[in-house]
DOROMI-629568 format. One record per residue: residue in one letter; chain; x, y, z of N, C-alpha, C in turn. Coordinates in pm, 1 decimal. Atoms other than C-alpha are relative to their C-alpha. Layout:
@aa->a&ch->A&n_east->X&n_north->Y&n_up->Z&ca_east->X&ca_north->Y&ca_up->Z&c_east->X&c_north->Y&c_up->Z
...
***
This chain:
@aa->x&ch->A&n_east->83.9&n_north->-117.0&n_up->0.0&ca_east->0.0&ca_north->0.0&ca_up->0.0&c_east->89.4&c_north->124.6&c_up->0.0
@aa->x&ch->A&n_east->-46.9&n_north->-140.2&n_up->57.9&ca_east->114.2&ca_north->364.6&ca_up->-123.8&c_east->-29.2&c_north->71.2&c_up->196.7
@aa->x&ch->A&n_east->71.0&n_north->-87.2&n_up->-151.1&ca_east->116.8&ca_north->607.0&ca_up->188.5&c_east->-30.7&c_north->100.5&c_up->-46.0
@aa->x&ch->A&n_east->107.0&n_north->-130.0&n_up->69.7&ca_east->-147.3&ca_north->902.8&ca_up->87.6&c_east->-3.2&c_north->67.4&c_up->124.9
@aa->x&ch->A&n_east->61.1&n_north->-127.8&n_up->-96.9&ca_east->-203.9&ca_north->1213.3&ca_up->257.7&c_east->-152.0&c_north->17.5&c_up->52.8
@aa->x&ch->A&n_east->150.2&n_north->34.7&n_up->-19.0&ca_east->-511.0&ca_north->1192.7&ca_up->452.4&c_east->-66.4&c_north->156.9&c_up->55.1
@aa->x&ch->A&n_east->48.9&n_north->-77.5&n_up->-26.4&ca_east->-570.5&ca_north->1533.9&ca_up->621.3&c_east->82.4&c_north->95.9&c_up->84.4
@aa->x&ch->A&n_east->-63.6&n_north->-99.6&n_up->-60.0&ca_east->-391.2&ca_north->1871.3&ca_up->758.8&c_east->-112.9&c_north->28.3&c_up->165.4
@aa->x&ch->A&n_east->93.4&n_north->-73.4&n_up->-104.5&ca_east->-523.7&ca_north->1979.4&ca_up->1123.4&c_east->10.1&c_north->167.5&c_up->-12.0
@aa->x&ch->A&n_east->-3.2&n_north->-219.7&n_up->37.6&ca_east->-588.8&ca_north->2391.3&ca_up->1190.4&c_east->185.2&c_north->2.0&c_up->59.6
@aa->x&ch->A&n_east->-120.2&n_north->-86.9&n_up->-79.2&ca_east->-246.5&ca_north->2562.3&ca_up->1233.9&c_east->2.3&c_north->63.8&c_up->93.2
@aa->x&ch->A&n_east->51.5&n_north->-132.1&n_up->-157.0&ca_east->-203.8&ca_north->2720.7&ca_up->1569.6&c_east->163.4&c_north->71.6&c_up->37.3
@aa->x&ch->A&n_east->-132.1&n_north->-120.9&n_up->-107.7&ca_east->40.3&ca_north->3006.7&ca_up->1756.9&c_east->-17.3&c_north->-37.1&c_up->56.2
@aa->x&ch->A&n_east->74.9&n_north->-35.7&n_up->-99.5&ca_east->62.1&ca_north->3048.5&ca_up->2087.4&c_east->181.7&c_north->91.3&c_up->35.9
@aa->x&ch->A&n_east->-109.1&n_north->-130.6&n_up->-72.4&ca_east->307.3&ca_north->3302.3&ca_up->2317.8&c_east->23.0&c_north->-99.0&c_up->113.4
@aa->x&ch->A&n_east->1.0&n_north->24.0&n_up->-111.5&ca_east->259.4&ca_north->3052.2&ca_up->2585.9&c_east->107.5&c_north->-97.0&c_up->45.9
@aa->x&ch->A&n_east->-83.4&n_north->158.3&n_up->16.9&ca_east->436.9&ca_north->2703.5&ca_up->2701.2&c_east->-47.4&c_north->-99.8&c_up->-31.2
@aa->x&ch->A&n_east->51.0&n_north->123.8&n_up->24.1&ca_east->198.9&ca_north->2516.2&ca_up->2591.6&c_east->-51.7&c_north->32.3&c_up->-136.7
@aa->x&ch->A&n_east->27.3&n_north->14.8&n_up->150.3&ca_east->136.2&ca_north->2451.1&ca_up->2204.6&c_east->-132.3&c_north->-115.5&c_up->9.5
@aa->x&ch->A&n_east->117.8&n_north->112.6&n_up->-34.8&ca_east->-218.8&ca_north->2274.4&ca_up->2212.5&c_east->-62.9&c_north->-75.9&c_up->-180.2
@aa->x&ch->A&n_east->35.7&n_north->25.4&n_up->101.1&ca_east->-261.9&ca_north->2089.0&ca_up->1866.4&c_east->-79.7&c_north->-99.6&c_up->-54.0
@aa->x&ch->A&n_east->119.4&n_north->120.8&n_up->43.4&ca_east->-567.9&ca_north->1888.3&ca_up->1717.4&c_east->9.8&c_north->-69.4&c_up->-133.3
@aa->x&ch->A&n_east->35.7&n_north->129.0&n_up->126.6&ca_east->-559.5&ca_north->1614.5&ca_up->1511.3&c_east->-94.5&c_north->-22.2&c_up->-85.2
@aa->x&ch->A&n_east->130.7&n_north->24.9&n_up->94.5&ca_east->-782.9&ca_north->1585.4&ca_up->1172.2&c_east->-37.7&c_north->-139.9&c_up->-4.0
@aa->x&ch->A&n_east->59.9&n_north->109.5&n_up->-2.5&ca_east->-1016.7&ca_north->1355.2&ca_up->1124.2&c_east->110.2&c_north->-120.6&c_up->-56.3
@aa->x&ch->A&n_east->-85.0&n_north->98.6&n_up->39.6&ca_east->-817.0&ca_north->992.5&ca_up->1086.0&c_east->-39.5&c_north->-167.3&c_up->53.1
@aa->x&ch->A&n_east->58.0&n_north->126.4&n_up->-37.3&ca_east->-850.4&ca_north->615.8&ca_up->1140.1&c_east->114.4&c_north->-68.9&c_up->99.0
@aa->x&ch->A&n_east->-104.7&n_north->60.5&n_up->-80.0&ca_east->-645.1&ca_north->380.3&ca_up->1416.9&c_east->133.3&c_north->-72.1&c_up->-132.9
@aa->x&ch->A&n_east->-136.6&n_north->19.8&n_up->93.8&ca_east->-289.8&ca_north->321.4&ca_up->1221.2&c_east->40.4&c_north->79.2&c_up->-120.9
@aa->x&ch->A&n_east->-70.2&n_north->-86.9&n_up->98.0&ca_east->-259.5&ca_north->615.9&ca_up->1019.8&c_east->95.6&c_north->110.5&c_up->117.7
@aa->x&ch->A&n_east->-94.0&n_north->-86.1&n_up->-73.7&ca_east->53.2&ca_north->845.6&ca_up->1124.6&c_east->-6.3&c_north->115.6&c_up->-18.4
@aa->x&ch->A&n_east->-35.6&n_north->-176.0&n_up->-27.6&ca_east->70.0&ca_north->1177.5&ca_up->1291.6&c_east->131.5&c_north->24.8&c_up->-39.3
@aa->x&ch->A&n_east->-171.6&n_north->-57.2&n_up->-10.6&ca_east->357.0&ca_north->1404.4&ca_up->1196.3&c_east->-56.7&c_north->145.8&c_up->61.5
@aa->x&ch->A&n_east->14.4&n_north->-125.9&n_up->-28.6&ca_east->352.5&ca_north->1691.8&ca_up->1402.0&c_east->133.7&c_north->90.9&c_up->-45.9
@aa->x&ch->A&n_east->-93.6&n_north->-60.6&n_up->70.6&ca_east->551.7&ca_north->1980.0&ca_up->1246.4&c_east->-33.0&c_north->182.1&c_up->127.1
@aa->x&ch->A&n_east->-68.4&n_north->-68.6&n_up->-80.4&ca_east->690.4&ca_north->2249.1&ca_up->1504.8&c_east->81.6&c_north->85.8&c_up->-1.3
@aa->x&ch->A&n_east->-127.1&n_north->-118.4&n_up->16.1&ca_east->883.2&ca_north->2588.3&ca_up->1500.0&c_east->-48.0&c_north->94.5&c_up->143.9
@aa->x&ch->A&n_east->-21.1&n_north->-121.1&n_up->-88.5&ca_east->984.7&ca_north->2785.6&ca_up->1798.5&c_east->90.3&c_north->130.5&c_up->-10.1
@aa->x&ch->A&n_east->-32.0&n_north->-82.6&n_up->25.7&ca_east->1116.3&ca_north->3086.0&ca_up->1846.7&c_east->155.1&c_north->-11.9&c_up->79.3
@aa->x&ch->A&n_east->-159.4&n_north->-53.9&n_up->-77.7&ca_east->1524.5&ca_north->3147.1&ca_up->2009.3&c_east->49.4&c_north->-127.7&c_up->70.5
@aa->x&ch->A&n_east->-59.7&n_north->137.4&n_up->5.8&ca_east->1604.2&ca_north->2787.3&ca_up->1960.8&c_east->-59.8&c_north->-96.2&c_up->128.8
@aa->x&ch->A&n_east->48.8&n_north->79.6&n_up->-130.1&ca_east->1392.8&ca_north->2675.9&ca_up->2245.1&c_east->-82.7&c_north->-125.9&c_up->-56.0
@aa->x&ch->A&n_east->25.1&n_north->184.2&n_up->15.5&ca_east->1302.1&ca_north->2293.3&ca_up->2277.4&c_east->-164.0&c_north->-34.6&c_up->41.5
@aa->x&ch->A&n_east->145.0&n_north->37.2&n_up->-71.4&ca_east->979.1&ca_north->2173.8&ca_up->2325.0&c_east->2.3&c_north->-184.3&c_up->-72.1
@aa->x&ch->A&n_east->63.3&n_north->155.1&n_up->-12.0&ca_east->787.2&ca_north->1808.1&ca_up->2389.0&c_east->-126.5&c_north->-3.4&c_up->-1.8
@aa->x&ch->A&n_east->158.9&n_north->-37.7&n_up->12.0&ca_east->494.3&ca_north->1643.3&ca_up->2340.9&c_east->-9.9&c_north->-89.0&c_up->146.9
@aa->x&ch->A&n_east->43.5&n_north->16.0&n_up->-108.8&ca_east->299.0&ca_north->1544.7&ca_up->2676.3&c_east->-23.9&c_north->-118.6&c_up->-6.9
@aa->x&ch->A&n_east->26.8&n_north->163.2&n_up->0.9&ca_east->200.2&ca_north->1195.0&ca_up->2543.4&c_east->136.3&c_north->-47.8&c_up->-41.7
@aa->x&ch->A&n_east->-154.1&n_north->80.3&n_up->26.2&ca_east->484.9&ca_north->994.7&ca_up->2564.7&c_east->12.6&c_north->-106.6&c_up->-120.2
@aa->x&ch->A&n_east->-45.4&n_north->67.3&n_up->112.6&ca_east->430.3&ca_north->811.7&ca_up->2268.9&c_east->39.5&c_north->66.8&c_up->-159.8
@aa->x&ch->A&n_east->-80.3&n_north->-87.8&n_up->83.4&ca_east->523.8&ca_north->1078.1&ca_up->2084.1&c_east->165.6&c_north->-5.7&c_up->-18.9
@aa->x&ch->A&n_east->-153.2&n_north->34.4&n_up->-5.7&ca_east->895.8&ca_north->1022.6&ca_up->1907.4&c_east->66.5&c_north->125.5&c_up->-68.4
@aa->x&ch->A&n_east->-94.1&n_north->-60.0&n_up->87.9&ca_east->1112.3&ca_north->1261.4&ca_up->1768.2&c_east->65.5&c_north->-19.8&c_up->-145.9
@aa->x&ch->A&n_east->-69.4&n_north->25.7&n_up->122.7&ca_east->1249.2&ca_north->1279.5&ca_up->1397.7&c_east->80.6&c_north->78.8&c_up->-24.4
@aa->x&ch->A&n_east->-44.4&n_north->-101.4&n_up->37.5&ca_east->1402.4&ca_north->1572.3&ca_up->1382.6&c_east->6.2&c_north->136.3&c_up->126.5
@aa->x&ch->A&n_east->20.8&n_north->-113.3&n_up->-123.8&ca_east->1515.2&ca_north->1886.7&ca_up->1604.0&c_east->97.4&c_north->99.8&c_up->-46.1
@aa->x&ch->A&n_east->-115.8&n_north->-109.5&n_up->39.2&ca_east->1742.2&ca_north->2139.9&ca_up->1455.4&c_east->1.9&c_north->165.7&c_up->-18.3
@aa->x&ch->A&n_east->5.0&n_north->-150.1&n_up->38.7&ca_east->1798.6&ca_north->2503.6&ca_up->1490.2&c_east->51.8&c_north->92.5&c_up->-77.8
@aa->x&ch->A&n_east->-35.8&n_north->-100.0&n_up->160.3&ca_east->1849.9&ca_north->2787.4&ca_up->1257.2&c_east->40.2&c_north->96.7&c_up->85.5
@aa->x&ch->A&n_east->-109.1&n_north->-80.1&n_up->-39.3&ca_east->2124.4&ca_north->2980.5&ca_up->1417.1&c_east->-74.3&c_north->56.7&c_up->136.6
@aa->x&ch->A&n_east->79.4&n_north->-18.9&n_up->-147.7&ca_east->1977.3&ca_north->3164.3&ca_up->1742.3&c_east->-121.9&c_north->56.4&c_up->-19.6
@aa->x&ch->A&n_east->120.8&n_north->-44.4&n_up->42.0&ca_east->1654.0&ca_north->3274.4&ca_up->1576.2&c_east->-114.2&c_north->-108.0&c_up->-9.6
@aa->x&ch->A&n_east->116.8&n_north->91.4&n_up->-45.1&ca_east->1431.1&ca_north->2949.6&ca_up->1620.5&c_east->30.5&c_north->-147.0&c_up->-51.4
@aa->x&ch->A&n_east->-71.4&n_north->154.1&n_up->-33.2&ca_east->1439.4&ca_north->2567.5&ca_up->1636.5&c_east->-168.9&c_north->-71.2&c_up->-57.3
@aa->x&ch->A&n_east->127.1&n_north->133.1&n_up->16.3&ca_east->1183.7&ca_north->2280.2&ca_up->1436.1&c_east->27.4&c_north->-87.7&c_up->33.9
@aa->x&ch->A&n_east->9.2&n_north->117.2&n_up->-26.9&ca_east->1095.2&ca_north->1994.8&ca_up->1526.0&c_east->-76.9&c_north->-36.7&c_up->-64.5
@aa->x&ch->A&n_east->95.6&n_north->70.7&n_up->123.0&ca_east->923.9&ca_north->1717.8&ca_up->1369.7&c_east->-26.2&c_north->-151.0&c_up->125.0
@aa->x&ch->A&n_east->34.7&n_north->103.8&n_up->-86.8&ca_east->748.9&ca_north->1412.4&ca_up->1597.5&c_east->-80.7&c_north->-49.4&c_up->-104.8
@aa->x&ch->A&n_east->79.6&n_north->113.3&n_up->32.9&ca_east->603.2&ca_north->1120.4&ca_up->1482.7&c_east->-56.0&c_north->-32.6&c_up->72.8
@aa->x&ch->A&n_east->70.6&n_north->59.3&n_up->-114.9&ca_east->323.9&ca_north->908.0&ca_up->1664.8&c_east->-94.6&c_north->-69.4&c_up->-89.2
@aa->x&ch->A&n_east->118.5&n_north->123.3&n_up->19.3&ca_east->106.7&ca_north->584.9&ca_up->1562.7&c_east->-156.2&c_north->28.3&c_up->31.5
@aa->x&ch->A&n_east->121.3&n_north->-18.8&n_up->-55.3&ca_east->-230.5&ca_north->691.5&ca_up->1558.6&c_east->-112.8&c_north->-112.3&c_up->63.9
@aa->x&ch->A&n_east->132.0&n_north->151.2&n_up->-23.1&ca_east->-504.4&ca_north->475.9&ca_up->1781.3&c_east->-82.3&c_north->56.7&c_up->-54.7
@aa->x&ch->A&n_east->116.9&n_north->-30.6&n_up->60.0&ca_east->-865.7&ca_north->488.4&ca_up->1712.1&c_east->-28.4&c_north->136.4&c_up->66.5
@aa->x&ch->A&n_east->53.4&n_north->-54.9&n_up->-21.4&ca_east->-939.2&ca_north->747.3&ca_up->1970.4&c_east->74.9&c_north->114.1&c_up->-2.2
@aa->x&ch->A&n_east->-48.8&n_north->-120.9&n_up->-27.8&ca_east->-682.8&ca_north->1010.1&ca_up->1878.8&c_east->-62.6&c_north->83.4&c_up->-145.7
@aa->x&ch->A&n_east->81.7&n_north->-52.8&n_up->81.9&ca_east->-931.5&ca_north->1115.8&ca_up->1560.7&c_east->-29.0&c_north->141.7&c_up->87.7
@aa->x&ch->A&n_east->12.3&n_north->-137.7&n_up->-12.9&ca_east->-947.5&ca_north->1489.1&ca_up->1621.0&c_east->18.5&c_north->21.2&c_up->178.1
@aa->x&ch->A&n_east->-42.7&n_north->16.7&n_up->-123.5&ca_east->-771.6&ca_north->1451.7&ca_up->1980.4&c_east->104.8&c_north->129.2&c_up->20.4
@aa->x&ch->A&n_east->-68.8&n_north->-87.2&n_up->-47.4&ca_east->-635.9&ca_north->1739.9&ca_up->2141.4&c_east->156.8&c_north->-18.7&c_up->56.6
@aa->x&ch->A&n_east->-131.9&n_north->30.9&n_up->-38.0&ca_east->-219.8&ca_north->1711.8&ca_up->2182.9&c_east->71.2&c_north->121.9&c_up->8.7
@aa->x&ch->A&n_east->-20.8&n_north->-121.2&n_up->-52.6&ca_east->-55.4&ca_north->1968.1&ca_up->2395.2&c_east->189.4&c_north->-32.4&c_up->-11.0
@aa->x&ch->A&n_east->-134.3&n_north->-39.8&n_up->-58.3&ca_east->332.4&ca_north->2042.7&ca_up->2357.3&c_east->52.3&c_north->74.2&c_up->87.9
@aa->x&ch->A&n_east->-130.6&n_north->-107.3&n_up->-128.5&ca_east->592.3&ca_north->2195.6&ca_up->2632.7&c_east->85.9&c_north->47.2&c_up->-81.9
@aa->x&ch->A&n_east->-82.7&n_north->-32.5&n_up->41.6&ca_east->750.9&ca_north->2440.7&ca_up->2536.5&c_east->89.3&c_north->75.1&c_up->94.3
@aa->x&ch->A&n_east->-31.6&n_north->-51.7&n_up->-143.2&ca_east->1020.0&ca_north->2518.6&ca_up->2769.7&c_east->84.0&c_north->132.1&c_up->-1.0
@aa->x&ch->A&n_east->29.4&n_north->-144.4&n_up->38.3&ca_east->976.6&ca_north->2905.1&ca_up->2823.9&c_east->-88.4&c_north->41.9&c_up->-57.2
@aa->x&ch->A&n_east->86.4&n_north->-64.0&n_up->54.0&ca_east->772.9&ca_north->3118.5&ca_up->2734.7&c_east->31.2&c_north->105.2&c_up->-108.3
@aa->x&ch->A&n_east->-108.3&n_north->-52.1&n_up->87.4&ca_east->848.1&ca_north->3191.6&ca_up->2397.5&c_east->-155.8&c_north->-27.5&c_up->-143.8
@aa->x&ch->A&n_east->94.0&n_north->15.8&n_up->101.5&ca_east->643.8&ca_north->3181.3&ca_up->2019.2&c_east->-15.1&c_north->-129.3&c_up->-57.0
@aa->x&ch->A&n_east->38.7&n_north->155.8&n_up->67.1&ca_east->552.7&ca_north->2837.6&ca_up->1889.6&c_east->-132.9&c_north->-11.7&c_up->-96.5
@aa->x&ch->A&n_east->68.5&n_north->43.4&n_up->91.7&ca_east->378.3&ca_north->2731.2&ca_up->1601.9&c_east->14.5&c_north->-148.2&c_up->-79.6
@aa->x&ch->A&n_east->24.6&n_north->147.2&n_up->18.5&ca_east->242.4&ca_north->2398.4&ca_up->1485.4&c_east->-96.0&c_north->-27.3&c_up->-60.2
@aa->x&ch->A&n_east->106.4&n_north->29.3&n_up->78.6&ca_east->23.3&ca_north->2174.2&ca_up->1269.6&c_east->46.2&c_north->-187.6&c_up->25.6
@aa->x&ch->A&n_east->-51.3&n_north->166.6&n_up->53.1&ca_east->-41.2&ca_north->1775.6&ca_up->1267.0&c_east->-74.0&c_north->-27.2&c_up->-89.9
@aa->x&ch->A&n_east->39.5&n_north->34.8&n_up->133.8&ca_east->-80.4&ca_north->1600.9&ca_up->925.2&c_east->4.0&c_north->-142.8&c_up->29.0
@aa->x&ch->A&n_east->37.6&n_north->167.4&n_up->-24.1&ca_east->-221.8&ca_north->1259.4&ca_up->933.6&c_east->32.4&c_north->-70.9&c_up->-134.3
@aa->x&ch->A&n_east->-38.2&n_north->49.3&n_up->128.0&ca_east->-83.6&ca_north->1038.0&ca_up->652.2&c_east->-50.0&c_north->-176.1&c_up->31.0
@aa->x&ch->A&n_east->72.3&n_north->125.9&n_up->-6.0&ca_east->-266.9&ca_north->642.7&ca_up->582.8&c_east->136.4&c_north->-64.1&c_up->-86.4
@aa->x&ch->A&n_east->-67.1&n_north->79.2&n_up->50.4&ca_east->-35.7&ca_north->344.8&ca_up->481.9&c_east->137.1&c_north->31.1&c_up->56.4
@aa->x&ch->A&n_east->-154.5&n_north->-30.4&n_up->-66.7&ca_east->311.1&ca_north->466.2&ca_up->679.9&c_east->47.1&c_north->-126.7&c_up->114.8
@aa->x&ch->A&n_east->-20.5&n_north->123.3&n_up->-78.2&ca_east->481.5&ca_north->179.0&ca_up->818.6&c_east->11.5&c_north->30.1&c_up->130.4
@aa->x&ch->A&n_east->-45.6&n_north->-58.9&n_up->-121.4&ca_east->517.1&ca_north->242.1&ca_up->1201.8&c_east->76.7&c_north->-120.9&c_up->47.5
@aa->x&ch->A&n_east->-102.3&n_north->22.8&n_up->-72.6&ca_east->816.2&ca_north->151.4&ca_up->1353.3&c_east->63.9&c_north->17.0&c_up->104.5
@aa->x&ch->A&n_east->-69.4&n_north->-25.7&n_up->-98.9&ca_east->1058.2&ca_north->173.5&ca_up->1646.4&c_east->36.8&c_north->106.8&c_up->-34.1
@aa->x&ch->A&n_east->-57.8&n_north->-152.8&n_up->-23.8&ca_east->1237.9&ca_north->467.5&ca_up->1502.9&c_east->-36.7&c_north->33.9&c_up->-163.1
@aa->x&ch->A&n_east->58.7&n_north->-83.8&n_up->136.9&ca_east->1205.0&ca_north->722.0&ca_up->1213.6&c_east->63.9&c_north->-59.9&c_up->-124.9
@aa->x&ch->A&n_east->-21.6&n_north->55.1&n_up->146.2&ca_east->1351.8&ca_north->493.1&ca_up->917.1&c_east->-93.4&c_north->-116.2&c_up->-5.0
@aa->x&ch->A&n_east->31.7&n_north->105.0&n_up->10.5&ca_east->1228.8&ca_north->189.2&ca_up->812.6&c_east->62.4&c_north->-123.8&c_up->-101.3
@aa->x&ch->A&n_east->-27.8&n_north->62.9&n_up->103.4&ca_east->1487.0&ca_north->72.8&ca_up->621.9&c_east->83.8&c_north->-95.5&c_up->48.2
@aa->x&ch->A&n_east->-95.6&n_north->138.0&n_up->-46.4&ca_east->1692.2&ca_north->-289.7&ca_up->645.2&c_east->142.5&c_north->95.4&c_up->3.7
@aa->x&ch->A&n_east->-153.9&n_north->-109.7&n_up->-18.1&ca_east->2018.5&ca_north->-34.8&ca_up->603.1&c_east->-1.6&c_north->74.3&c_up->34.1
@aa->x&ch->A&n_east->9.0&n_north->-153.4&n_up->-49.5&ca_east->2030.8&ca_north->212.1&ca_up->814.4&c_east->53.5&c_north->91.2&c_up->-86.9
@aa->x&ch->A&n_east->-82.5&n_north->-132.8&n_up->67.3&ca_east->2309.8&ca_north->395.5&ca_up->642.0&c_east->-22.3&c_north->67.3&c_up->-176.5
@aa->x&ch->A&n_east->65.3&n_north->-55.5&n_up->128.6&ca_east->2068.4&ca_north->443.3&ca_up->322.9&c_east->-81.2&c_north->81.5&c_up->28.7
@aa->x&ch->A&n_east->133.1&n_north->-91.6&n_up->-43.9&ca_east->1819.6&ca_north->599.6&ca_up->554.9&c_east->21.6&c_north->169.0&c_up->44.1
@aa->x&ch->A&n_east->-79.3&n_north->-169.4&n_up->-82.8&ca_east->2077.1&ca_north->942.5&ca_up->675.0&c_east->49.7&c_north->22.9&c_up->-161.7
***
């Protein structure tokens, strides 16, 4: 099976420490990617721990993305997911639900790692 784009959630700001982001409509085993930019390289997490990391890199001292992955169940269909952001600083975010993505232990999925960097 092809992995298709299934649905963008709303984009949100906030000023605060907490980045609160909702999930579009989706079915149990399609994958969240949450997509993440702060402001003055500050780090943020997500509150459900099955949230993984793919990515975290900053752009000189002017702000820092991130990128999390997470296995969707059935009941996280338009489920409210709150990031930490530590400080109080600008954050902006969106999760995109994608159908057919293999889920795995970590962000490749390939028999060679060193084809996957």
């Amino acid at each position: 099976m092809a992995v298709t784009f299934v649905a963008n959630g709303t984009a949100v700001s906030t000023v605060t420490t907490t980045l609160s982001l909702v999930a579009p409509a989706l079915v149990g085993g399609d994958m969240l990617i949450a997509s993440i930019v702060t402001a003055d390289n500050t780090a943020i997490s997500g509150q459900d721990a099955r949230w993984q990391t793919i990515v975290a890199v900053n752009n000189t001292t002017a702000q820092r993305t991130t990128v999390f992955w997470l296995p969707a169940l059935v009941g996280d269909s338009a489920a409210t997911f709150n990031f930490t952001i530590a400080g109080t600083t600008e954050g902006f975010g969106r999760l995109t639900a994608y159908r057919g993505a293999r889920a795995v232990g970590n962000s490749t999925s390939s028999a060679n790692a060193s084809s996957a960097t």
